[in-house]
C-alpha atoms as an extended CHARMM CRD file, in Angstrom:
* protein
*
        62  EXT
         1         1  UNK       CA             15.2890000000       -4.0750000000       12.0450000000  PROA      1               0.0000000000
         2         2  UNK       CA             13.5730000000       -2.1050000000        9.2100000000  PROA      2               0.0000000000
         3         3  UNK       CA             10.0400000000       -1.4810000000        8.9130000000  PROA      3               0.0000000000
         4         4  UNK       CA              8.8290000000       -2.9770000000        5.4580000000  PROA      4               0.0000000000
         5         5  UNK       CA              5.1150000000       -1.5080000000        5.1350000000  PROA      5               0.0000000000
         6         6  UNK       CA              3.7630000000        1.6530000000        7.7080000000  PROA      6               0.0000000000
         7         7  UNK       CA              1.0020000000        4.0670000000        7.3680000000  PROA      7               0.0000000000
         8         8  UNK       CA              2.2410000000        7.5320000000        5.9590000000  PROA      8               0.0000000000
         9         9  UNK       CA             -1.2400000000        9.4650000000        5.5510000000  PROA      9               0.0000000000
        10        10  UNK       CA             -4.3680000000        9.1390000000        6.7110000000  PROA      10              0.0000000000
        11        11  UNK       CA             -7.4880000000       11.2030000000        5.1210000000  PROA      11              0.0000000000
        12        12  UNK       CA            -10.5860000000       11.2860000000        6.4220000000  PROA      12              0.0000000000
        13        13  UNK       CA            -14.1690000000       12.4960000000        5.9890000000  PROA      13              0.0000000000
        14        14  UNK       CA            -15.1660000000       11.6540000000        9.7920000000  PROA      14              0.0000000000
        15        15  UNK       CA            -12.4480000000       13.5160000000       12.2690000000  PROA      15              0.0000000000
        16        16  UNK       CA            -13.6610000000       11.2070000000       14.8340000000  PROA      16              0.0000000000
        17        17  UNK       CA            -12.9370000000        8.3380000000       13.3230000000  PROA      17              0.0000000000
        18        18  UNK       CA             -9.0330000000        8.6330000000       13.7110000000  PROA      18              0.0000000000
        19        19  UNK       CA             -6.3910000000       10.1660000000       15.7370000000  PROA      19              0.0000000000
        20        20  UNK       CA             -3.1550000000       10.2860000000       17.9590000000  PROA      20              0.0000000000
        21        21  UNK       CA             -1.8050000000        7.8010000000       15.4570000000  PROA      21              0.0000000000
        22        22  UNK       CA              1.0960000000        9.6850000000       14.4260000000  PROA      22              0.0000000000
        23        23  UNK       CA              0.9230000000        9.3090000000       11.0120000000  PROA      23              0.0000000000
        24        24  UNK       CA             -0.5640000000       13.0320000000        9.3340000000  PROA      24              0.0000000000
        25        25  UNK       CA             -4.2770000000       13.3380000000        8.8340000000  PROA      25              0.0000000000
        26        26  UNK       CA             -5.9540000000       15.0710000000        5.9070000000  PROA      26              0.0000000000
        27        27  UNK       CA             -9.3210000000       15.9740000000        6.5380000000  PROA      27              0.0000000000
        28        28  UNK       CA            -12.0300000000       16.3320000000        3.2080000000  PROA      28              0.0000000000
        29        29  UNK       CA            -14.8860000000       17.6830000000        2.8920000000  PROA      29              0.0000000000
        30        30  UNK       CA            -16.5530000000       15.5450000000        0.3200000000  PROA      30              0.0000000000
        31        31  UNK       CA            -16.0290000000       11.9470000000       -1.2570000000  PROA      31              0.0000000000
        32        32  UNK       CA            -14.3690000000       13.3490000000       -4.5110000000  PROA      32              0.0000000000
        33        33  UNK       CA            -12.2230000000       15.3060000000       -2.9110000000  PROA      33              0.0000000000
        34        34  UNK       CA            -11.2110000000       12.4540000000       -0.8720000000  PROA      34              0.0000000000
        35        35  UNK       CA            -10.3150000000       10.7430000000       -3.4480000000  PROA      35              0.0000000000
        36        36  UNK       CA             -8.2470000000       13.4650000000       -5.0150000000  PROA      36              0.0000000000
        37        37  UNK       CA             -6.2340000000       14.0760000000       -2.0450000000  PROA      37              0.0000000000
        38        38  UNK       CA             -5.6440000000       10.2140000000       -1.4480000000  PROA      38              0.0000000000
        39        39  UNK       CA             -4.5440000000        9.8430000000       -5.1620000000  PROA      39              0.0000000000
        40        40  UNK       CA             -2.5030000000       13.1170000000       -5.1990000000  PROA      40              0.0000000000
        41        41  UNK       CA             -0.7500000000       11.7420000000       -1.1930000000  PROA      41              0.0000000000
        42        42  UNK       CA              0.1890000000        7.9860000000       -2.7230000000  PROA      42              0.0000000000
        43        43  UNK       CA              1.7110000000        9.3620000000       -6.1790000000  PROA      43              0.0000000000
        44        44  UNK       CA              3.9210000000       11.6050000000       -4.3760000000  PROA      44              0.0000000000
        45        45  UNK       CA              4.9410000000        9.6390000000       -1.3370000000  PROA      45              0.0000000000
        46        46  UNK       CA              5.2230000000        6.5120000000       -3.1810000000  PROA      46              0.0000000000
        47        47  UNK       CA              2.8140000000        4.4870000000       -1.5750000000  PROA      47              0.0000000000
        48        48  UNK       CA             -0.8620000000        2.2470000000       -2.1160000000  PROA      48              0.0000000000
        49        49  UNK       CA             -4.2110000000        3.9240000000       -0.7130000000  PROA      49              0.0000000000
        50        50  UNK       CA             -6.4740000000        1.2000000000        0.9740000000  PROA      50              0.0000000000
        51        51  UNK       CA            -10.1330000000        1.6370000000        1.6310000000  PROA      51              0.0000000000
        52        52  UNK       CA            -11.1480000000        1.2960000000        5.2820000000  PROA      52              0.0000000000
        53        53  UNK       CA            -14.6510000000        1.4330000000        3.6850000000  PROA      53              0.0000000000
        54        54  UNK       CA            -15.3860000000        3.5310000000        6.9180000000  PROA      54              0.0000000000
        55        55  UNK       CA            -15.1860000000        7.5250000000        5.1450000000  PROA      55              0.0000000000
        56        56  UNK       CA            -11.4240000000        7.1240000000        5.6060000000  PROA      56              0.0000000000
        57        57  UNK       CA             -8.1430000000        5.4260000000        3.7910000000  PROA      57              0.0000000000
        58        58  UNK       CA             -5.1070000000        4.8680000000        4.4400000000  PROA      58              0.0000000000
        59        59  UNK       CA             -1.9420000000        5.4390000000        2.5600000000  PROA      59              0.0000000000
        60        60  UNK       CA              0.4340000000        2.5330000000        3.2390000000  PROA      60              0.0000000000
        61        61  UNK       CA              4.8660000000        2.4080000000        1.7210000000  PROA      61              0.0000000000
        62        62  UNK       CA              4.8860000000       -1.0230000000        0.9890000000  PROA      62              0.0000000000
């Protein structure tokens, strides 16, 4: 069996808001930088960053 879609980055303004998920966590300091890092994460590992609307996304392979 192959896994289709799985989460391969996580970043985060609230470090309480995720962990122990095994999937690496980027931590930001501000919403703009956020952003950045997301956009930067998803070009390079090929994947689609989804709003948790929470201070965090997720960056999903689909």
């Amino acid at each position: 069996m192959e896994l289709e879609k799985y989460i391969v980055a996580i970043v985060t303004l609230d470090a309480g808001k995720v962990g122990g998920c095994g999937a690496p966590i980027f931590y930001a300091s501000t919403k703009e930088e956020q952003d950045k890092v997301a956009t930067y994460l998803s070009r390079v590992m090929e994947g689609i960053v989804h709003d948790l609307e929470n201070g965090t996304y997720v960056i999903v392979k689909h």
